[in-house]
C-alpha positions as a Markdown table, in Angstrom:
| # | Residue | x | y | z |
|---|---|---|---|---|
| 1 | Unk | 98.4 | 56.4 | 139.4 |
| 2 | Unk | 99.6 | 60.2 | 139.8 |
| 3 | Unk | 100.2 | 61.3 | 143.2 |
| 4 | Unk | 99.9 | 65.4 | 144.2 |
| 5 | Unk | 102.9 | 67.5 | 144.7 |
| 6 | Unk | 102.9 | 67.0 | 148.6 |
| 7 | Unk | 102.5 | 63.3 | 149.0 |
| 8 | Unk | 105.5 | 62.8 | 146.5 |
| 9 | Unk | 107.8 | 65.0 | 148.9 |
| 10 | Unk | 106.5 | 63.8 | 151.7 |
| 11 | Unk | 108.0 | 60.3 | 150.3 |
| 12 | Unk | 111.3 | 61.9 | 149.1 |
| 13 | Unk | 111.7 | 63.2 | 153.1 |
| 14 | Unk | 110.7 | 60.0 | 154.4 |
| 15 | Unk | 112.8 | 57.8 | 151.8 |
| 16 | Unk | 116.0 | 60.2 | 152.7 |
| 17 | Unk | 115.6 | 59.6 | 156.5 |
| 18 | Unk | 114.4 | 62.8 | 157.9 |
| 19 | Unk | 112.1 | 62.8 | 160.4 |
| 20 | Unk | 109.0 | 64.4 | 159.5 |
| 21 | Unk | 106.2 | 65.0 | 162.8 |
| 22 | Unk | 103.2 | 65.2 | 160.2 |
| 23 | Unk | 103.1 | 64.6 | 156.2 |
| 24 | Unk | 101.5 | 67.7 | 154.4 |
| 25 | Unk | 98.0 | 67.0 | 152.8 |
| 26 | Unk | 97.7 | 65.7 | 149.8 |
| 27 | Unk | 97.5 | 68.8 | 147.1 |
| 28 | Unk | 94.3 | 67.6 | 145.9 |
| 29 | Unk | 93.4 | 68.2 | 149.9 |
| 30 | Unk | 94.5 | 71.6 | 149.3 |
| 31 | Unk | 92.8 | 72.5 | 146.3 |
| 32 | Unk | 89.5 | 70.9 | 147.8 |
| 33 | Unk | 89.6 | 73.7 | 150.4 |
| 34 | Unk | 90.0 | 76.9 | 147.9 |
| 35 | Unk | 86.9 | 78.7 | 147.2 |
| 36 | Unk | 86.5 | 78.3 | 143.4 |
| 37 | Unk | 87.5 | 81.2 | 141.2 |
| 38 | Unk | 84.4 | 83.6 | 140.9 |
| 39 | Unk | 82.9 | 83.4 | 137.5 |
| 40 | Unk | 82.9 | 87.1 | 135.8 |
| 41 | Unk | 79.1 | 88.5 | 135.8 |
| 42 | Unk | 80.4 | 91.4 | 133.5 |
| 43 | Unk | 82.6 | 90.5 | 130.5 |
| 44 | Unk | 85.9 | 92.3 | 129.7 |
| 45 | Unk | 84.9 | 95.4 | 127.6 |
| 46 | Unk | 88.7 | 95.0 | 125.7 |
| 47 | Unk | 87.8 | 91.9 | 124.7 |
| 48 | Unk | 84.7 | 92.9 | 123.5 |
| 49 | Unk | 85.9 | 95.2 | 121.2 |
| 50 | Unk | 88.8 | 93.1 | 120.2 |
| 51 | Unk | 86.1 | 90.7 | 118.9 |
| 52 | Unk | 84.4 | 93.0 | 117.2 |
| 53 | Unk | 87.1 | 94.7 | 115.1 |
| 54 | Unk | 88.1 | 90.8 | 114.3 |
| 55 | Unk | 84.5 | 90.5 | 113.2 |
| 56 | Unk | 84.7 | 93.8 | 111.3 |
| 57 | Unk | 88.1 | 92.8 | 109.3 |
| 58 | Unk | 87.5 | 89.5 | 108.7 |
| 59 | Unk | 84.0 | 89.6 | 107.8 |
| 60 | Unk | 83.7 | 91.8 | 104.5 |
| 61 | Unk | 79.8 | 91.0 | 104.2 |
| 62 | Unk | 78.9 | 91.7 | 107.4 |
| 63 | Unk | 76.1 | 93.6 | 108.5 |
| 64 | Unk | 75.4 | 97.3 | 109.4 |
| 65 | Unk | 74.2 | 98.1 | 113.2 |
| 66 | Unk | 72.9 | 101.0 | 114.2 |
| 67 | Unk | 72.1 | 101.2 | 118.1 |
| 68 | Unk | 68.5 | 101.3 | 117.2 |
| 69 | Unk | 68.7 | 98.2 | 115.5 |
| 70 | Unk | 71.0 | 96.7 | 118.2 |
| 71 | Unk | 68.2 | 97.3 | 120.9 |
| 72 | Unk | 65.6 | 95.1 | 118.7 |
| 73 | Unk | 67.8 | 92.6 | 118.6 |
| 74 | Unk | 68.4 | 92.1 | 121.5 |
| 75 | Unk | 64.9 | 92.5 | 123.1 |
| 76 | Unk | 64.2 | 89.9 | 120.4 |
| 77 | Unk | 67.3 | 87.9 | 122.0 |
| 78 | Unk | 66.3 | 88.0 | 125.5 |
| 79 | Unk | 62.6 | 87.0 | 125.0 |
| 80 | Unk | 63.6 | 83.7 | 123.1 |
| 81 | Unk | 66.1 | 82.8 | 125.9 |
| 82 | Unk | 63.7 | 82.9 | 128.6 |
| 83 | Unk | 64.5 | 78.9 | 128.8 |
| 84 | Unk | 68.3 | 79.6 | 128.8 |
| 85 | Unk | 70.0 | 79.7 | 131.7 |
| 86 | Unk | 72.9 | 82.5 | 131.6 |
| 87 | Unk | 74.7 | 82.2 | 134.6 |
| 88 | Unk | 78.4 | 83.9 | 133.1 |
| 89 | Unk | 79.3 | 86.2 | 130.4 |
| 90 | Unk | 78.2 | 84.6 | 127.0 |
| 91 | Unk | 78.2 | 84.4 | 123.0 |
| 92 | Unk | 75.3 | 83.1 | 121.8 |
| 93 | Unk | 74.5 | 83.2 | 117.6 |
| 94 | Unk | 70.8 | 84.6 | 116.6 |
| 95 | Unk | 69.3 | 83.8 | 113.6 |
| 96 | Unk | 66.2 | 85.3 | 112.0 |
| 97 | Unk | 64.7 | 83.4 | 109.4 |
| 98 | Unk | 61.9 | 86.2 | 108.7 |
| 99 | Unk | 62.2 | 86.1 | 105.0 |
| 100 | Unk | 62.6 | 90.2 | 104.8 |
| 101 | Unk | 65.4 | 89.9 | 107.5 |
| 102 | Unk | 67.4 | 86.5 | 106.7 |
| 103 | Unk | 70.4 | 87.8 | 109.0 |
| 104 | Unk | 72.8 | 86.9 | 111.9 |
| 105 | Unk | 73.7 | 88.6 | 114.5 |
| 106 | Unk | 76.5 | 87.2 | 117.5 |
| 107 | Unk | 75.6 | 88.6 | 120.9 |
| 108 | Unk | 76.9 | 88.7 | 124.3 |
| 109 | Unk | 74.4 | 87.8 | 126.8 |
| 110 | Unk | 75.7 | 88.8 | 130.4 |
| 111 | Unk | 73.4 | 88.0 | 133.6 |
| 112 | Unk | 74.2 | 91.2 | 134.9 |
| 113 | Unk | 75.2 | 93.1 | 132.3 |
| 114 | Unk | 73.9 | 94.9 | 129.5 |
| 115 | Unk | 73.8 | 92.7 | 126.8 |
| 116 | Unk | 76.2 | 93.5 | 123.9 |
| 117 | Unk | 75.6 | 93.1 | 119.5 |
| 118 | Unk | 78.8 | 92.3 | 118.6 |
| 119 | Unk | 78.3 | 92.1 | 114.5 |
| 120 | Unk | 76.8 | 89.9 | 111.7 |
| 121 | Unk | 76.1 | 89.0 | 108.6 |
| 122 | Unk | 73.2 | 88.0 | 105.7 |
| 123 | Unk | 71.8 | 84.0 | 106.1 |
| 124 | Unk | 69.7 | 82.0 | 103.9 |
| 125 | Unk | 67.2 | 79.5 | 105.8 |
| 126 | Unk | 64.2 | 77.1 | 104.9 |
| 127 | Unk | 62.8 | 77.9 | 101.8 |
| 128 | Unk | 59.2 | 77.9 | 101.3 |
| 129 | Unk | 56.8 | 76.6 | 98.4 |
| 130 | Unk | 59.8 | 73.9 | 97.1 |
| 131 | Unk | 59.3 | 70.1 | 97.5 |
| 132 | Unk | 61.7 | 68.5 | 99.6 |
| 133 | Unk | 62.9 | 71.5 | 101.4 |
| 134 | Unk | 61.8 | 72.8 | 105.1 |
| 135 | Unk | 60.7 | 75.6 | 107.1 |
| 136 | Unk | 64.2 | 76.1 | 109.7 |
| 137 | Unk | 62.7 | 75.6 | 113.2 |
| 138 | Unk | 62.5 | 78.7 | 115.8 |
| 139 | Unk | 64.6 | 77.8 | 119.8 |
| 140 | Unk | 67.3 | 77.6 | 121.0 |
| 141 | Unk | 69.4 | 74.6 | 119.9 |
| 142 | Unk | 72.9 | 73.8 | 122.1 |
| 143 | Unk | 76.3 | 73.3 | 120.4 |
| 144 | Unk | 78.0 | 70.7 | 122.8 |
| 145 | Unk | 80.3 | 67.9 | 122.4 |
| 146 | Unk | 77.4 | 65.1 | 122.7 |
| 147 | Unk | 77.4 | 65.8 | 118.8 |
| 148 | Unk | 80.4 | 66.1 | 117.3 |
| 149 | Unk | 80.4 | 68.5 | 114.0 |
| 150 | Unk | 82.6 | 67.6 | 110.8 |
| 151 | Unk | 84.2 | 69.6 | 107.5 |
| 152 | Unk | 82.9 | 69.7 | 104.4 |
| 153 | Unk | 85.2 | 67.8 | 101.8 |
| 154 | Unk | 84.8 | 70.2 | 99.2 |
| 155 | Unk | 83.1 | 67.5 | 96.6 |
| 156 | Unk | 80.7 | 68.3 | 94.0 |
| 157 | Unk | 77.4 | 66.8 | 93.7 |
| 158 | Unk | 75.5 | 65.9 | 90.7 |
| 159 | Unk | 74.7 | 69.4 | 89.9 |
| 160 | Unk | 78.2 | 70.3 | 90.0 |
| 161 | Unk | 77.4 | 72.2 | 93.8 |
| 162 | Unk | 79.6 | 72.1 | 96.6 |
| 163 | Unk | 76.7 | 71.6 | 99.1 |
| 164 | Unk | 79.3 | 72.4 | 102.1 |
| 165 | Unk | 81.1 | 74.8 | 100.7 |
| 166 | Unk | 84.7 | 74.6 | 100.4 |
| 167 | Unk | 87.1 | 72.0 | 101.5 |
| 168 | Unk | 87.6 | 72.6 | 105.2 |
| 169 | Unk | 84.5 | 74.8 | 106.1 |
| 170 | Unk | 83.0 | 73.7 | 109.8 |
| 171 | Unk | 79.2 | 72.4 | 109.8 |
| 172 | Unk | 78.1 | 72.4 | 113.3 |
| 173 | Unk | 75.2 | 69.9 | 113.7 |
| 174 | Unk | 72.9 | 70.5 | 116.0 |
| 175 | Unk | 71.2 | 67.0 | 116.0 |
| 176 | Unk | 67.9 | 65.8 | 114.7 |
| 177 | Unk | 65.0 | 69.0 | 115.2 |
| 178 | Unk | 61.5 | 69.3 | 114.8 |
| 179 | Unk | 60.4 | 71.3 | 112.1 |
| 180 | Unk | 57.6 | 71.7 | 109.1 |
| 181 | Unk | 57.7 | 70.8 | 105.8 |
| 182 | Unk | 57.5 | 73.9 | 103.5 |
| 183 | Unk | 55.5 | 73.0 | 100.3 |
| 184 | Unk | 52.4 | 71.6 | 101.2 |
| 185 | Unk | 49.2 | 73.9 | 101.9 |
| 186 | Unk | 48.8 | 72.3 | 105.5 |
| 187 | Unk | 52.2 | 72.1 | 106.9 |
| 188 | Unk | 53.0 | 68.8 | 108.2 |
| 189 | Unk | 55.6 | 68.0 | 111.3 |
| 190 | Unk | 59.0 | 66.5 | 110.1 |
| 191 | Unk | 62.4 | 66.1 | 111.8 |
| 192 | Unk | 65.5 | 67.6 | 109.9 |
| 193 | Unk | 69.0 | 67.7 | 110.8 |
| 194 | Unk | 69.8 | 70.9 | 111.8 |
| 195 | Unk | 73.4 | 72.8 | 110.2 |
| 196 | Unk | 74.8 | 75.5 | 110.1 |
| 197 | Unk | 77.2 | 75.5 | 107.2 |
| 198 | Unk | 79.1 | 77.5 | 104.3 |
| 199 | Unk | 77.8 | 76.5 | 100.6 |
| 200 | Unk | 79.2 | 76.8 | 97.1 |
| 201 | Unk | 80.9 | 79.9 | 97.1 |
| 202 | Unk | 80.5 | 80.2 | 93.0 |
| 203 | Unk | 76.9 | 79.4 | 92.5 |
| 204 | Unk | 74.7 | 79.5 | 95.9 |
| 205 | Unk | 76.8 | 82.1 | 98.4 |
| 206 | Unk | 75.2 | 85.0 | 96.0 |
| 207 | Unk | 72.0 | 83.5 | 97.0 |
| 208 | Unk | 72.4 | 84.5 | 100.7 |
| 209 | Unk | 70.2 | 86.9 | 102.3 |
| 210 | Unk | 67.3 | 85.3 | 101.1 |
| 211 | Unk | 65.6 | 82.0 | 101.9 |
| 212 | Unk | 66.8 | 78.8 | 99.7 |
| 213 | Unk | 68.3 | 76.2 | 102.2 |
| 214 | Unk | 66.4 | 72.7 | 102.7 |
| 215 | Unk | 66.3 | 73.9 | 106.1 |
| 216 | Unk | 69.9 | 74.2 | 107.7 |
| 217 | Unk | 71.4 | 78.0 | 108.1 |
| 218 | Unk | 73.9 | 79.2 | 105.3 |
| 219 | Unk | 76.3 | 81.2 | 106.1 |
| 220 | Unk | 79.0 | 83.3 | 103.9 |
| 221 | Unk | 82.8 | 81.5 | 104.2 |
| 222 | Unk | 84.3 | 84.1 | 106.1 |
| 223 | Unk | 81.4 | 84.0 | 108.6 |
| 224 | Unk | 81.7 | 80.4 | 108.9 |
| 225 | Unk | 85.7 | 81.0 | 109.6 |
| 226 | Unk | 85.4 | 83.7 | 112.3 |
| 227 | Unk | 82.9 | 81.3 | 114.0 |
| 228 | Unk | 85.5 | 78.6 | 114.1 |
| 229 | Unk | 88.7 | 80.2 | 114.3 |
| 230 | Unk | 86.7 | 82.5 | 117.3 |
| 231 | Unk | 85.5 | 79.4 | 119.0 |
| 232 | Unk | 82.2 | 81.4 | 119.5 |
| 233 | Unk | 80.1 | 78.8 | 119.7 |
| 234 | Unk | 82.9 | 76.0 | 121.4 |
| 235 | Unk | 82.6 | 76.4 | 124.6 |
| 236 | Unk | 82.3 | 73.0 | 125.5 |
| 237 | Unk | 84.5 | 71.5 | 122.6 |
| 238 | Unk | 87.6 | 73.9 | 124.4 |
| 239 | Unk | 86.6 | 72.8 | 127.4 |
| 240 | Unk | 86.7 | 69.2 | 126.8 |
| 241 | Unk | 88.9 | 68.7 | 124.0 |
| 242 | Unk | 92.3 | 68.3 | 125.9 |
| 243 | Unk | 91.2 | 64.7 | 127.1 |
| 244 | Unk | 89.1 | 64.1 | 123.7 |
| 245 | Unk | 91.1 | 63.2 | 120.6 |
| 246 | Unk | 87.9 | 64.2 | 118.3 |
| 247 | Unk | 87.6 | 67.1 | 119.5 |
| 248 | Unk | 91.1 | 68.2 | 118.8 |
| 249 | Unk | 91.0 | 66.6 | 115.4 |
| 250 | Unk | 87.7 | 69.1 | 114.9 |
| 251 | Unk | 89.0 | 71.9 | 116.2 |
| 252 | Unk | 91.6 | 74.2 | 114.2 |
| 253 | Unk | 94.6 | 73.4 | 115.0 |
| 254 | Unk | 95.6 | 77.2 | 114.7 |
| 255 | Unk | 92.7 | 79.1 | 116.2 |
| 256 | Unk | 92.2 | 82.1 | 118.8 |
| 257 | Unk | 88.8 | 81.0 | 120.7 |
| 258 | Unk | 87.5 | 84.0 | 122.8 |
| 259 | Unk | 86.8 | 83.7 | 126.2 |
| 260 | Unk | 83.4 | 84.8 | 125.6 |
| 261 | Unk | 82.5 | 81.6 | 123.7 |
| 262 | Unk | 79.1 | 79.8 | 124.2 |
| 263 | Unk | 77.0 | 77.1 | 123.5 |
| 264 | Unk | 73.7 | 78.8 | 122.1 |
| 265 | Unk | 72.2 | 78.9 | 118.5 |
| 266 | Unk | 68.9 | 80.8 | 119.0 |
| 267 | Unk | 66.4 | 81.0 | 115.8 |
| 268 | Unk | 63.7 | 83.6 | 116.0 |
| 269 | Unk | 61.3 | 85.1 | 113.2 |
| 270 | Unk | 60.9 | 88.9 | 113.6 |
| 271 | Unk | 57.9 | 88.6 | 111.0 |
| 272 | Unk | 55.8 | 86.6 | 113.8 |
| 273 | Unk | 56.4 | 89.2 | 116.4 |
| 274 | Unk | 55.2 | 92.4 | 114.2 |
C-alpha cells in the first residue's frame, strides 16, 4: 500500500514522540482540492513550427503547401470532423483517397484556434477494378490503446515483396472497418482491417501517390518514422504506456512525441465534394 507524503510524516512525528494537535491531510486530500491544470485552447506556436521544420527535414517526399491549398484542406478537415469532439489543441492525420489527390496531410485542429497544416506527403489507397482489393473507407477512425499496433518484420512474401515495409516500420491498426469491395460492377459491403503502413521500399514505395493498396493507407518510410518517432497520432499510447508493458515494448524506445499528439485518422475524398 503507498501512503502520501503527509500521512508518512505525520507517523515519523508521532513514532518520535512529538506531540502533534492535528495530523496534516493526506496528500491525495490535497491534491483533491487543486483546480485541475487548464487545458491550452491555443497550441504553442514554437512548437508548431518545431514540428514542422522536423517534418520538412525528415520528410524528403513531402508535399508542397501553398496557403490556398492549406485553406481547402482544412475546410475539408473541419466538415469531416463534425462528429469529433476537439476539446484541446490536436494532431489529427487526413487522408484523401481521391485518386487525382492520393495525399496526406497532418493538421492541428484547435477548438479555439485557427486550425494549422502542418505538412505531408503522397499515399496510395484502395485500388479499384482488381479482385481481392478494396475501396479504403471515408471517417474518422481512432488510434487508442484498445488496439494495440505491431512492426513489420521485414519478411518477404511469395512475390519476393516486403508487404510492411522494412524491418521495424509501425502499422497502426485501426480495427475491423466497413468498406466496399472494388471490382465488382455493384459494389458490395465488406469489412477490412484498416492500416496504415510503410511497404517495399524497392518495388511498391515508387507506386505511391496513386491508388494500389488492398485497402490500408501506404505511406513512404520516412513518413511512417516521423509519425512514430513524433508520437502524432499516440496520444493515448503516451499516456498510458508507463503502467502498460505493451505499450512500451511498441513505442520507440528513443522517440520525441509532441505535445500536440492525437488520436484521429480522418479519410475524406475531395473527388465527391467537387
Amino acid at each position: 500500500m503507498r501512503f502520501g507524503l503527509g500521512f508518512t510524516l505525520s507517523l515519523l512525528l508521532f513514532g518520535a514522540g512529538c506531540a502533534v494537535s492535528s495530523p496534516p491531510p493526506p496528500a491525495q486530500a490535497i491534491a483533491a482540492t487543486k483546480p485541475a491544470p487548464p487545458v491550452p485552447a491555443i497550441a504553442d506556436v514554437t512548437e508548431i513550427e518545431v514540428l514542422r521544420a522536423a517534418l520538412m527535414h525528415e520528410v524528403p517526399q513531402h508535399t508542397n503547401r501553398t496557403d490556398a491549398s492549406d485553406a481547402a484542406w482544412i475546410v475539408r478537415a473541419k466538415t469531416a470532423t463534425r462528429g469529433l469532439t476537439i476539446d484541446q489543441p490536436q494532431l489529427i492525420v487526413v487522408v484523401d483517397r481521391n485518386p487525382a489527390a492520393q495525399e496526406l496531410l497532418i493538421i492541428l485542429a484547435q477548438p479555439n484556434g485557427q486550425w494549422e497544416a502542418i505538412g505531408g506527403s503522397k499515399v496510395s489507397t484502395g485500388q479499384a477494378g482488381r479482385r481481392g482489393y478494396f475501396i479504403t473507407p471515408t471517417g474518422i477512425f481512432q488510434h487508442t490503446d484498445d488496439i494495440l499496433d505491431y512492426r513489420a518484420q521485414g519478411t518477404f512474401n511469395e512475390n519476393h515483396i516486403r508487404g510492411l515495409g522494412l524491418k521495424g516500420m509501425r502499422v497502426w491498426d485501426f480495427g475491423w472497418q466497413t468498406t466496399e469491395t472494388g471490382w465488382l460492377p455493384q459494389p458490395q459491403p465488406a469489412e477490412i482491417r484498416l492500416l496504415m503502413h510503410a511497404t517495399d521500399p524497392d518495388y511498391l514505395e515508387r507506386r505511391i501517390g496513386r491508388p494500389a493498396s488492398e485497402g490500408c493507407i501506404r505511406v513512404p518510410a520516412t513518413m511512417n518514422r516521423f509519425l512514430d518517432y513524433h508520437g502524432v497520432l499516440d496520444a493515448d499510447y503516451e499516456r498510458d504506456a508507463p503502467d502498460d508493458p505493451r505499450l512500451r515494448a511498441l513505442l520507440l524506445p528513443v522517440r520525441q512525441p509532441t505535445k500536440l499528439a492525437g488520436t484521429a485518422l480522418v479519410v475524406v475524398d475531395s473527388s465527391l465534394q467537387e
